[in-house]
C-alpha angles and dihedrals in degrees: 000000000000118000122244135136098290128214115245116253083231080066112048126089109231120229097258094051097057091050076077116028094153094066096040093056090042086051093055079046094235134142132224105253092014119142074241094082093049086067097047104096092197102125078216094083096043088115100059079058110052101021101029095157090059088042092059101038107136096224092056075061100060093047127088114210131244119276114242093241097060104040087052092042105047111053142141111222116137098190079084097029141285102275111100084240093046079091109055099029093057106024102090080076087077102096096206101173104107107049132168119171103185120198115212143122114100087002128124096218117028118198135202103195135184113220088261107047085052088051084055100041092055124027111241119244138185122246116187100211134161115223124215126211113208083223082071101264135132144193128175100222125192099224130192120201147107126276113266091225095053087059088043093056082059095063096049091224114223131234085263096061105099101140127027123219131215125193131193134216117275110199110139092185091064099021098063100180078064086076091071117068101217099120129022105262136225084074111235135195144177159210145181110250095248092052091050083053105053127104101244092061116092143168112235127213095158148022131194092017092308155120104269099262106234090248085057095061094267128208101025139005152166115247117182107162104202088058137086112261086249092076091049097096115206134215093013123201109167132024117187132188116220143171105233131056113282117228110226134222088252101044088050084048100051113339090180087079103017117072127177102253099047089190109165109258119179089193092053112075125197114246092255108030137005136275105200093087140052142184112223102226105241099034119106111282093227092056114113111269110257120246104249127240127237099244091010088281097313100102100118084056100037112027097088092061083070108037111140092023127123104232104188080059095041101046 
């Protein structure tokens, strides 16, 4: 268990209870986008707050969220193999206490932080995102974490500062999946400045009201919703900011297939499958795919970020 200011169990909303949020709004008798919210202290309803038209997005309405159990037992994380249990099965091996991230490169003001002191430092909040796998699968996570861009104005980046940079950790003895060479370890990432910045990236250290599980990426990962899970760096221990295009772990891997925006595309199918549909994990595998969203459903947030590029060239 890793430290951080935690949220109070007064405060958290249990999982039954976000299987229907509707009601149990309608039960405090409040209303999305109501002064009411701006009272209610649970750290749970931050993003009605801060994001209310994606709150109120009718579609987030339609959609049930992931279980626990299936968001902390399916998972793609290599550092512990490539089966979707290899996480969970050999993650508790990550000793993750202690844990430092530092921020430098073409920064003012570089930082070196415990998990504590960056909890401190910026209020938690809940983002309500789907992730989107590029193998054409799907889940809807409850994530609790801080926005990226909040983090990056402590820093005071520089002129310089044009792409930021996020590196893993790399400890074969504990990441077993490290002990195969299969892909060029530390694992790296990366984003244009203006993606880092925007409102929708955050940094996780929990999901359902809790603390981040280590085959999630505890205690600290990249989430940017309108991209594809690859580009959602776990267990993160340095982010730089730097002033040329990172090459991350994938492109080195295969760049053929890999590109360095990963931004879901329906239009766009991978060279060996397709991307314009998805299965959403914990539905019955027999229920019709769903058809897949440009952006993963944030178009209306992201797509300015890419107007005049070529996306087919730029996937």
């Amino acid at each position: 268990m890793i430290k951080f200011k935690k949220i109070p169990s007064s405060e958290i909303t249990p999982e039954h209870i976000y299987y229907d949020r509707r009601n149990f709004i309608k039960n405090l008798g409040l209303i999305l986008g109501s002064t009411a919210l701006s009272s209610f202290t649970n750290k749970s309803f931050a993003l009605l707050n801060t994001l209310p038209s994606f709150a109120q997005s009718k579609e987030r309405d339609k959609e049930k969220l992931s279980s626990y159990k299936d968001i902390t037992s399916y998972n793609n994380y290599y550092e512990f193999g490539t089966s979707k249990s290899d996480p969970q099965d050999h993650a508790h091996l990550l000793k993750i206490d202690p844990w430092s991230i530092s921020i430098e490169g073409s920064v003012a003001k570089p930082l070196k932080l415990d998990i504590d002191e960056l909890i401190k430092l910026i209020p938690l909040e809940e983002r309500i995102y789907r992730l989107r796998c590029v193998e054409g699968w799907s889940m809807v996570i409850p994530w609790v974490g801080i926005p990226l861009h909040s983090l990056l104005k402590k820093v005071s980046p520089t002129g310089n500062a044009k792409y930021v940079e996020f590196i893993s950790l790399k400890r074969p003895n504990e990441m077993i999946g490290q002990k195969d060479d299969m892909l060029d370890w530390p694992y790296t990432e990366g984003l244009r400045m203006d993606e880092a910045m925007h409102p929708l990236t955050i940094l996780a250290v929990g999901l359902y009201g809790k603390v981040l599980p280590k085959q999630n990426g505890a205690p600290i990962r990249l989430v940017v919703p309108w991209k594809y899970g690859f580009k959602s760096i776990k267990a993160i221990t340095k982010i730089r900011l730097v002033e040329k295009m990172p090459i991350s772990t994938w492109m080195k891997a295969n760049p053929k297939e890999y590109g360095f925006y990963a931004n879901v595309n329906p239009e766009v199918d991978h060279p060996r499958w397709t991307q314009a549909t998805e299965r959403r994990i914990g539905e019955n595998l027999l229920s019709p795919r769903l058809k897949t969203q440009m952006f993963n459903g944030y178009l209306e947030e992201v797509a300015h970020l890419y107007q005049g590029m070529d996306l087919n060239k730029n996937f």
